[in-house]
C-alpha positions as CSV (number, residue, x, y, z in Angstrom):
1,X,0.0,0.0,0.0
2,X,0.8,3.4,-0.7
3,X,1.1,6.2,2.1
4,X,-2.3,7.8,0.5
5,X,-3.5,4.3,1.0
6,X,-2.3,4.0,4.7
7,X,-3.3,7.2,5.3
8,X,-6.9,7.1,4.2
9,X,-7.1,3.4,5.9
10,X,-6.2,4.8,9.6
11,X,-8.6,7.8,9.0
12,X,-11.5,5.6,8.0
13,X,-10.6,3.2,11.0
14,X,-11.2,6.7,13.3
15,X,-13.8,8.3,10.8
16,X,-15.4,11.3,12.7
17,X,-12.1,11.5,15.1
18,X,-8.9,13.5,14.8
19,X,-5.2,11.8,14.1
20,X,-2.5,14.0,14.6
21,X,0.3,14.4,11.7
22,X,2.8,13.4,13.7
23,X,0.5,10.1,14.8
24,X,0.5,9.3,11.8
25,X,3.8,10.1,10.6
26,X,5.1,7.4,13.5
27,X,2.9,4.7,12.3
28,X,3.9,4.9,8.9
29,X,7.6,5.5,9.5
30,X,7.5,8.5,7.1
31,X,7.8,12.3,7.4
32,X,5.0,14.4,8.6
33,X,5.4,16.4,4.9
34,X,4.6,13.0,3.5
35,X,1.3,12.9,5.6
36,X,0.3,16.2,4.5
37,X,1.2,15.2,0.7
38,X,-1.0,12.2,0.8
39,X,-3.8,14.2,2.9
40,X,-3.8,16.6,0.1
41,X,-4.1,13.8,-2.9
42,X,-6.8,12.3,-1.0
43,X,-8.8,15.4,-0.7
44,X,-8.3,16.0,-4.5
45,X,-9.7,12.5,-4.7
46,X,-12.8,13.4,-3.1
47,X,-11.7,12.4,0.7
48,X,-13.8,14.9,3.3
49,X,-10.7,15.5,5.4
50,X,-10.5,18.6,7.9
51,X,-7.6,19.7,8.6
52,X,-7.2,21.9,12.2
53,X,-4.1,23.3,13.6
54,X,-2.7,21.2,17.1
55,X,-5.5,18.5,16.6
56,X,-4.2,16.6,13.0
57,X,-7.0,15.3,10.4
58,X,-10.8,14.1,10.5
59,X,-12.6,12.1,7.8
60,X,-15.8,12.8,8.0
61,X,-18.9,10.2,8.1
62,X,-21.1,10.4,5.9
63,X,-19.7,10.0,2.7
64,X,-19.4,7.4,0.3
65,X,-15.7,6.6,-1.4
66,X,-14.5,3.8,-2.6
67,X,-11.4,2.2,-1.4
68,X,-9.7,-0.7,-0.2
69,X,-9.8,-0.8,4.0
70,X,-13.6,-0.1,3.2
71,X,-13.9,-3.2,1.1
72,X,-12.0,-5.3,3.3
73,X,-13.8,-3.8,5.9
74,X,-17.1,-5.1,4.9
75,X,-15.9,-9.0,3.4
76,X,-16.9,-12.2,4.9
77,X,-14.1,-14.0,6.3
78,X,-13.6,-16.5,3.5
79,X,-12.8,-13.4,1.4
80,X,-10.5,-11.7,3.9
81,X,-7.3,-12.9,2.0
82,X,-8.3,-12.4,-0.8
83,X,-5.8,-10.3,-3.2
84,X,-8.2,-7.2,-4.2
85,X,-6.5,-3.7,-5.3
86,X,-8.4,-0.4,-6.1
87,X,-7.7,2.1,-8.7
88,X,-8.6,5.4,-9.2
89,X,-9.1,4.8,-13.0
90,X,-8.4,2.3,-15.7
91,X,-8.6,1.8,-19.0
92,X,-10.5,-1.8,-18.4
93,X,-10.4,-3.8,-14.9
94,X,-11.4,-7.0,-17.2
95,X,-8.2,-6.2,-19.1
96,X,-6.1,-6.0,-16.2
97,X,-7.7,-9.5,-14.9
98,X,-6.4,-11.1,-17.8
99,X,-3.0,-9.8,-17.9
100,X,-2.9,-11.3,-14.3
101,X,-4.1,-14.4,-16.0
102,X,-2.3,-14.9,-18.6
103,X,0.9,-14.6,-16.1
104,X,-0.2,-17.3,-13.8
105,X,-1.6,-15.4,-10.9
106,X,-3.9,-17.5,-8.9
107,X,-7.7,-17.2,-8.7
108,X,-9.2,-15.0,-6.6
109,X,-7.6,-11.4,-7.7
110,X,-9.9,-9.0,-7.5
111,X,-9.4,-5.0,-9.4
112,X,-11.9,-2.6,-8.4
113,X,-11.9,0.9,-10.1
114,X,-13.7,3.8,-9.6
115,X,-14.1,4.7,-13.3
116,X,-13.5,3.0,-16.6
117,X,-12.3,4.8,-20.1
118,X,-12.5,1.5,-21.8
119,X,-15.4,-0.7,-20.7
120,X,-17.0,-3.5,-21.7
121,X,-20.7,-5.0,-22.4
122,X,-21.6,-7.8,-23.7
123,X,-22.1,-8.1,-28.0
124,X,-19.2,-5.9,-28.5
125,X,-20.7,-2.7,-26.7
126,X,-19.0,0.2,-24.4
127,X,-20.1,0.2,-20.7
128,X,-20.9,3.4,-19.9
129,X,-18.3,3.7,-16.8
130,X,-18.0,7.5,-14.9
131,X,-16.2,9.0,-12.1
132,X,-17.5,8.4,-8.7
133,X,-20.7,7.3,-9.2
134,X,-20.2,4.1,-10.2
135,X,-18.4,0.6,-9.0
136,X,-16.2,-1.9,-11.5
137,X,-14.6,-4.8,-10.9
138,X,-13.3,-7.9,-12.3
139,X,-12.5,-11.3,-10.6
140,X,-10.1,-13.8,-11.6
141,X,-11.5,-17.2,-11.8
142,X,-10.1,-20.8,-12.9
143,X,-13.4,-23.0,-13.0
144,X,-12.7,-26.6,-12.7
145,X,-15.8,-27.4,-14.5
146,X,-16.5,-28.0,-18.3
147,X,-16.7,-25.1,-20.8
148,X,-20.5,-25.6,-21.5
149,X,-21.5,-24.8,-17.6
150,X,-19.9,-21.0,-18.5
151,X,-23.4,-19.3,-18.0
152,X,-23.3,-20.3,-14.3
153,X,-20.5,-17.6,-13.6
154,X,-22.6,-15.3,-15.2
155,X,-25.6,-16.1,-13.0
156,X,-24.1,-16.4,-10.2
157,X,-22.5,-13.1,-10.5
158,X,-26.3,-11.6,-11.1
159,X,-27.4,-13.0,-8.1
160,X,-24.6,-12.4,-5.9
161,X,-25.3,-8.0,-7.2
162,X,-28.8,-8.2,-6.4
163,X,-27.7,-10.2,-3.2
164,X,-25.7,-7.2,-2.3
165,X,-28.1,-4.4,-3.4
166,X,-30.8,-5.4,-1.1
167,X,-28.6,-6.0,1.7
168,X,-27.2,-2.8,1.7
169,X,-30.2,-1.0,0.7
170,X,-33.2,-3.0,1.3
171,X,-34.6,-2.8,-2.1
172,X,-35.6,-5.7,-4.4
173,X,-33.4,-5.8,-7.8
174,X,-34.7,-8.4,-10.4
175,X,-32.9,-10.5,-13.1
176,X,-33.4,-9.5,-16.6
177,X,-32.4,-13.0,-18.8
178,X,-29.3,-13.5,-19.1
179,X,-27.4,-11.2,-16.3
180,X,-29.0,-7.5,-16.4
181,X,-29.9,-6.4,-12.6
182,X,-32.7,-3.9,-13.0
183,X,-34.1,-1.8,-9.8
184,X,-37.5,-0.3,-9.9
185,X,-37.8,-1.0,-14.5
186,X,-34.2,0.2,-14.6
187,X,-30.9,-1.3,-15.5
188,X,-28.2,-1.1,-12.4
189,X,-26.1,-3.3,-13.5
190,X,-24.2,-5.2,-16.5
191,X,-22.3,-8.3,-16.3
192,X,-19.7,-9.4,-18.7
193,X,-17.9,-13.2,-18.4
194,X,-14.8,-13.9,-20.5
195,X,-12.9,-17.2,-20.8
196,X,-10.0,-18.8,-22.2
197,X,-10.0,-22.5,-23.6
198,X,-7.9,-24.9,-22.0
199,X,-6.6,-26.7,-24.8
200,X,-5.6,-30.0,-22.5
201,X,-8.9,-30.5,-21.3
202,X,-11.6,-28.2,-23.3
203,X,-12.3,-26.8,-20.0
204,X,-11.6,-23.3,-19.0
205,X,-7.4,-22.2,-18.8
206,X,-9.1,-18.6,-16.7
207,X,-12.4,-17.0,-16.7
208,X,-12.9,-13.1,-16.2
209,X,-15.9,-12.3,-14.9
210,X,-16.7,-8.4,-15.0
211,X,-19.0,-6.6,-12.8
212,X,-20.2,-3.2,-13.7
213,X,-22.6,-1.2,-10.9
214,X,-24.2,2.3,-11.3
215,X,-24.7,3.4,-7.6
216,X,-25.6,6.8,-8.4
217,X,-26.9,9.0,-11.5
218,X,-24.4,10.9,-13.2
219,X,-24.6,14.3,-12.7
220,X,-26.6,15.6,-15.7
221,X,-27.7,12.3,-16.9
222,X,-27.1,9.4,-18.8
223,X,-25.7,9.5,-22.2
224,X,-28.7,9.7,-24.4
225,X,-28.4,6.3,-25.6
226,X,-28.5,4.7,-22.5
227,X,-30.9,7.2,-20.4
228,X,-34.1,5.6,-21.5
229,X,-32.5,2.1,-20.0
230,X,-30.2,3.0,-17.4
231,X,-31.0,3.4,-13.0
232,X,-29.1,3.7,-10.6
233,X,-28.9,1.5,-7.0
234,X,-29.6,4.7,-5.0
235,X,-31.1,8.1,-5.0
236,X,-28.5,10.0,-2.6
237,X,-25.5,9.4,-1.4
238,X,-25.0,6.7,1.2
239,X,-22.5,6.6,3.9
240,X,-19.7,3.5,2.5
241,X,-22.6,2.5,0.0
242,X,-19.5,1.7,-2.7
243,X,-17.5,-0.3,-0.1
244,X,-20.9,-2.3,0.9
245,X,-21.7,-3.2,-2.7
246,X,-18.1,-3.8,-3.7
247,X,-17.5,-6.3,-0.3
248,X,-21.2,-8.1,-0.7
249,X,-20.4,-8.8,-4.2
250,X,-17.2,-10.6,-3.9
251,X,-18.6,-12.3,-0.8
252,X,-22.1,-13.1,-2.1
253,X,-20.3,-14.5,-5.6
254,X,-17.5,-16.6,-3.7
255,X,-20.5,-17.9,-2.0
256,X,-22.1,-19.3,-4.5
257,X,-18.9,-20.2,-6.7
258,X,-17.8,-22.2,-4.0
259,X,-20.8,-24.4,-4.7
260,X,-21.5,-24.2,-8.3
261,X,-21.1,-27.6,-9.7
262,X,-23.9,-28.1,-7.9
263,X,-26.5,-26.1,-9.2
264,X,-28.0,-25.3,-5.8
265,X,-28.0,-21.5,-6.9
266,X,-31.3,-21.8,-9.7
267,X,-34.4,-21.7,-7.8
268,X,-32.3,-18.1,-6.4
269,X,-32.1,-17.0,-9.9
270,X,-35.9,-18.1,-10.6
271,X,-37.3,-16.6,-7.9
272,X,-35.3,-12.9,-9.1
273,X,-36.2,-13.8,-12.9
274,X,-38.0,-10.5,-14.5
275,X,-41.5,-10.8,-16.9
276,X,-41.0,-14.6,-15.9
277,X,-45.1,-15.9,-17.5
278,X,-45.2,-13.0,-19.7
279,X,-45.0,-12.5,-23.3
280,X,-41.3,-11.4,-24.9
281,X,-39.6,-11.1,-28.3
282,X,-36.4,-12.9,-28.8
283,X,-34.3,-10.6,-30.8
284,X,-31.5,-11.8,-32.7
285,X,-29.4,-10.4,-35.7
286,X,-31.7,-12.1,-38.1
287,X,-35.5,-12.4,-36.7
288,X,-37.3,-11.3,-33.8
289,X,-39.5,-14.5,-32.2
290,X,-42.9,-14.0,-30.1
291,X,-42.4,-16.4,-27.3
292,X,-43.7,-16.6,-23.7
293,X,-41.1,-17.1,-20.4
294,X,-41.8,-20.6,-18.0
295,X,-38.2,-20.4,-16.2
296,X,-34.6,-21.2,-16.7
297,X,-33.7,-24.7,-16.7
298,X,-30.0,-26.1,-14.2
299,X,-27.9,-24.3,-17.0
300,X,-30.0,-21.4,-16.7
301,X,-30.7,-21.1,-20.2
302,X,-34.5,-19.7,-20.5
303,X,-36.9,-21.9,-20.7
304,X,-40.0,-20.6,-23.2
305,X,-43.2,-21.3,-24.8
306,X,-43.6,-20.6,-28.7
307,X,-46.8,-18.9,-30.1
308,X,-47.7,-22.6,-31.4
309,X,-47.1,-24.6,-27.9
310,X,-43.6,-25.8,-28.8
311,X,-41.2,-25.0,-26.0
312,X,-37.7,-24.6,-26.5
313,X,-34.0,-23.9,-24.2
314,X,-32.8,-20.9,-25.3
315,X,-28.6,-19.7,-24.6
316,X,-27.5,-16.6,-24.7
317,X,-25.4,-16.2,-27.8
318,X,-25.8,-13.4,-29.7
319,X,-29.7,-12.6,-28.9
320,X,-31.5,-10.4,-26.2
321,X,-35.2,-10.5,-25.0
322,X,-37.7,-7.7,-24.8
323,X,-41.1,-7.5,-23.4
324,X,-44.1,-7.4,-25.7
């Protein structure tokens, strides 16, 4: 860790209380113009920190920034070891993932960021990805089961959001087919899972699985092309809300990874499975199919009723649904 780091770790772990300079100076075994450097980065960050003369520095409560003690902070313990970093901003935390991949580094490593220039949805598309208003992150995974079973990451990774939403806010997200989180008719969350083939076995060498989360409206808006879609988790800000989400993700997802081969986790996604009985169009490149919902079967691929009684498994490829 960095002294910014250490710095804004002790004044979180005495948010609302005063740390002198030269306090912290002696725990970190720097200078006390080192403490005042990093007090002065943070606050450029976004850090409320007063600073008064012969009393040293007070974060205030109350606000909501993302970083690392305050992730770790809110983990279960089977996560506490886990190796997570946070960035201010990065090109792509799914690239970064698979960099880590690709040079052996073992599953579990976890990049949050607190904006994105270069993310990714699914089909190719941007994710919309601002500062400060939004959480990304991207876990390194190497799944011991069988290429075809891929969509389970994905669904367990919707869960695990919507897990974490209502925990920390108390509000009901739903599961738009294949791994949308919508809150209230709008979209919260995108999920992206990528994978390299194991050539030995045809199972999977790494999987990336990318988690995208808007906690708050931008200011002015939404991009027009996405403000007819897009929601956000919460109306105001929320004292550690970012820190919450961030922790009850990883958690709620190593959770249910943990037990995946099992399948234990689809009467979960049924139950959180949007216009589930109603009547949708599947949309691919070429068509677009009236068809009713049932449910999603132990691969989670939907389960729906054609206009003339036939019923078919639908993956997700490269179609979408859409209400009628």
């Amino acid at each position: 860790m960095s002294v910014k780091e250490k710095v804004a770790s002790i004044l979180e772990q005495n948010c609302g209380k005063f740390v002198s300079g030269q306090e912290l100076a002696q725990q970190l075994g720097c200078t006390r113009g080192a403490v005042w450097k990093a007090i002065r980065a943070l606050q450029k960050q976004g850090f409320e920190i007063t600073a008064v003369t012969n009393k040293g520095y007070c974060m205030e409560t109350g606000g909501d920034i993302l970083t690392l003690s305050g992730v770790k902070k809110h983990l279960s313990h089977r996560c506490r070891d886990m190796d997570i970093l946070v960035y201010d901003c990065v090109d792509s935390t799914n690239d970064i993932i698979k960099e880590c991949a690709k040079k052996g580094e073992a599953e579990g490593k976890v990049v949050i960021a607190r904006q994105q220039t270069g993310g990714k949805g699914r089909l190719g598309r941007s994710f919309y990805s601002p500062k400060d208003t939004g959480l990304y992150l991207s876990i390194l995974l190497r799944p011991k089961m069988q290429m075809f079973r891929a969509m389970r990451i994905t669904t367990c990774a919707a869960l695990a959001v919507c897990d974490a939403i209502e925990s920390a806010t108390g509000r009901k997200p739903d599961i738009k087919w294949v791994n949308d989180v919508y809150l209230n008719g709008a979209k919260v969350c995108g999920i992206l899972t990528e994978a390299a083939v194991s050539v030995e076995n045809g199972g999977f060498d790494y999987a990336v699985l990318g988690i995208g989360v808007n906690v708050y409206a931008p200011e002015g808006g939404f991009p027009d092309e996405i403000a007819d879609v897009a929601g956000a988790v919460a109306d105001n800000t929320v004292s550690q809300l970012k820190n919450k989400l961030a922790a009850g993700i990883i958690s709620s997802f190593m959770d249910y990874y943990h037990d995946i081969e099992k399948g234990g986790f689809r009467r979960a996604y049924s139950k959180r499975l949007m216009w589930k009985g109603e009547d949708i169009y599947i949309i691919s490149r070429e068509q677009k199919t009236p068809c009713r919902i049932i449910d999603v079967d132990d691969e989670c691929r939907l389960e729906v009723e054609m206009e003339n009684g036939e019923k078919r498994l639908i993956s997700s490829g490269e179609i979408s649904i859409r209400r009628r």
